[in-house]
Structures are given as structure tokens and as C-alpha cells.
C-alpha distance (Angstrom), angle and dihedral (degrees) to the residues before:
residue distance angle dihedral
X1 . . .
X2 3.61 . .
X3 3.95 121.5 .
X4 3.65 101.4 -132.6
X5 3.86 114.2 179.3
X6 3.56 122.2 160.2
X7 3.79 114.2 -148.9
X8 4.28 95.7 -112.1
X9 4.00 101.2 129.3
X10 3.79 91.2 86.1
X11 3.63 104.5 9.5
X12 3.66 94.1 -152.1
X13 3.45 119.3 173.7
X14 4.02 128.1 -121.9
X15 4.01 108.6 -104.4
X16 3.46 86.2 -135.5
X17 4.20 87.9 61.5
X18 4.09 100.6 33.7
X19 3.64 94.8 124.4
X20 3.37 106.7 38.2
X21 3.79 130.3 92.9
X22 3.60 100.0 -113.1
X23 3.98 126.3 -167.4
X24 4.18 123.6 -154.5
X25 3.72 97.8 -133.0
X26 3.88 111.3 -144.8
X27 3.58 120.0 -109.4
X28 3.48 147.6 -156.7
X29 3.85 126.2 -164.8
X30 4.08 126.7 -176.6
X31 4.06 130.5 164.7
X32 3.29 139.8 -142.4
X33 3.73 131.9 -165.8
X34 3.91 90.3 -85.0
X35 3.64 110.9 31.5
X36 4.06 148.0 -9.7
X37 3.98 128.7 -107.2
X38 3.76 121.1 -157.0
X39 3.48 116.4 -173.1
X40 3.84 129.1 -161.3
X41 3.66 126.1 -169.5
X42 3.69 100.4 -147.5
X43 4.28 97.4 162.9
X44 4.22 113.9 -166.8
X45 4.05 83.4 38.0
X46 3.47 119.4 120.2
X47 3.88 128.9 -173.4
X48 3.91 101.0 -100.6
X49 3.68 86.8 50.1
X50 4.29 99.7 59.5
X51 3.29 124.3 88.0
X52 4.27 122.2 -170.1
X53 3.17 124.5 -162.5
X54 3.90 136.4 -165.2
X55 4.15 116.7 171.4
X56 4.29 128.3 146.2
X57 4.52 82.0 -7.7
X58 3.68 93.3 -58.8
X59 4.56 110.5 132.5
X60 3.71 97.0 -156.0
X61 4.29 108.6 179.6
X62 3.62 116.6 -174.8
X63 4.37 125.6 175.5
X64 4.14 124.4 -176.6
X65 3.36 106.4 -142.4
X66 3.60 110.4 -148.4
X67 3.92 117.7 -128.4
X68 3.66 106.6 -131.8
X69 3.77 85.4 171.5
X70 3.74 111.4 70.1
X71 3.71 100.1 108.9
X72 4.27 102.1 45.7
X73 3.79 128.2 101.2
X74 3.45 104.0 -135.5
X75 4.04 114.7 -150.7
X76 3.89 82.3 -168.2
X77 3.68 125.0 11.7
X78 4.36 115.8 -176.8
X79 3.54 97.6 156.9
X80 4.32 131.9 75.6
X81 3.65 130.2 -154.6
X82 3.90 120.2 -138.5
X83 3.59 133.6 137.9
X84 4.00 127.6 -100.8
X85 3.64 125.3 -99.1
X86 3.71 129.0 173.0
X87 4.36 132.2 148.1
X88 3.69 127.1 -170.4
X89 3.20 131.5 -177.3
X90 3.30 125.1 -135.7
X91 4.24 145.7 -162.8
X92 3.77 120.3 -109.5
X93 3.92 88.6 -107.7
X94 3.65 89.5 97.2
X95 3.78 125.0 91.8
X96 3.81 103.1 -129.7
X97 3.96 95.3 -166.3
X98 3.90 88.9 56.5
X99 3.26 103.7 57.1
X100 3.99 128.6 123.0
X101 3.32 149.0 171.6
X102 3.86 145.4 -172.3
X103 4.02 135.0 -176.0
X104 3.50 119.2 -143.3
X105 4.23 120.9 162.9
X106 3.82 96.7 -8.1
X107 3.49 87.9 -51.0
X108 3.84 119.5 122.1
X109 4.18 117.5 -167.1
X110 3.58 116.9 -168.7
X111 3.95 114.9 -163.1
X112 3.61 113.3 -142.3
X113 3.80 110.9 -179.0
X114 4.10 126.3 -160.1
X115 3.41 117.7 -102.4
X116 4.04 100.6 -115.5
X117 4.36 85.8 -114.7
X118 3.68 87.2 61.5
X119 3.63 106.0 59.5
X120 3.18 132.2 90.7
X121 4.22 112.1 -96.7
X122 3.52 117.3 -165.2
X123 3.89 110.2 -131.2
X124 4.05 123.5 -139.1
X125 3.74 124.1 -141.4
X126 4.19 108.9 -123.4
């Protein structure tokens, strides 16, 4: 099983991201025998503007939004723009050379395969 833990206990930000407005995306994350899929809706994100990381077993997923909405005058204004932020840390059961990812809808999937030690191996009787 995967050790998934997502770096809330301080909730410090990145350096790198200290004065932006930064949004936790939500997330959903499932296995199968072979791999793990995370999946981030990250809506106003397009492909050229993601960036995934992996470095020392830290997932770090960042995506610019781009404002579109600089120049209205809003009679009534509910919604904020920021960009998306989120780290996880995960176990060394994951085969960092293997990993992919695609965006499709505001949707971003992140393939993270098994290292071949980690799955399950069905044993013969000699």
C-alpha cells in the first residue's frame, strides 16, 4: 500500500509561492494491482501552465491559472482567482522514472506505477 501523506500539519507554504494566492485542489487517489492515480481538479488550468514535481519522495503539483478577468467591473463578484498548490508525500513503493500524467477538462491524472518489489507475486508450490 502506498504511504500517502499530504504535508497539512504546518501548512507552510513553498518560498517559491509566498505571495501568491494559492488554492489546495481536491483530490482523489485509487490503486490498482499495478499502479496509483491521483486526480486533481484544478479548473482554469491548462496544460502549458502545470508543473509536477517529484524530488527526495515529495509529489509537489502546481497550475497558474490565468486571469482572464482583469479588465471587468463586476456588479457582483462571488468567485476568487489564485493558483493551485498541493504536496504529498509519498513511500518508496513508487517507481519515480515511470511516472505520467495528462490534463484533460480541468482534470489532472498523475500515474504513479508500483515499483515491481511492491506488488503482490503469487508464489508456486515445488
Amino acid at each position: 500500500m502506498i504511504d500517502v501523506k499530504e504535508n497539512v500539519e504546518t501548512k507552510v507554504v513553498e518560498p517559491d509561492f509566498e505571495n501568491e494566492v494559492l488554492i489546495t485542489p481536491l483530490v482523489n487517489i485509487y490503486e490498482t494491482e499495478n499502479d496509483f492515480t491521483l486526480v486533481a481538479d484544478m479548473p482554469g488550468v491548462s496544460k502549458s501552465n502545470i508543473n509536477i514535481k517529484y524530488e527526495d519522495s515529495f509529489l509537489t503539483i502546481y497550475g497558474r491559472v490565468e486571469n482572464t478577468n482583469i479588465n471587468k467591473k463586476y456588479v457582483l463578484k462571488e468567485t476568487s482567482c489564485g493558483n493551485y498548490f498541493r504536496k504529498f508525500k509519498l513511500s518508496n513503493s513508487i517507481d519515480s522514472d515511470k511516472i505520467e500524467a495528462s490534463m484533460e477538462n480541468g482534470q489532472l491524472s498523475v500515474l504513479l506505477p508500483k515499483n515491481d518489489r511492491v506488488k503482490a507475486k503469487t508464489i508456486s508450490i515445488k
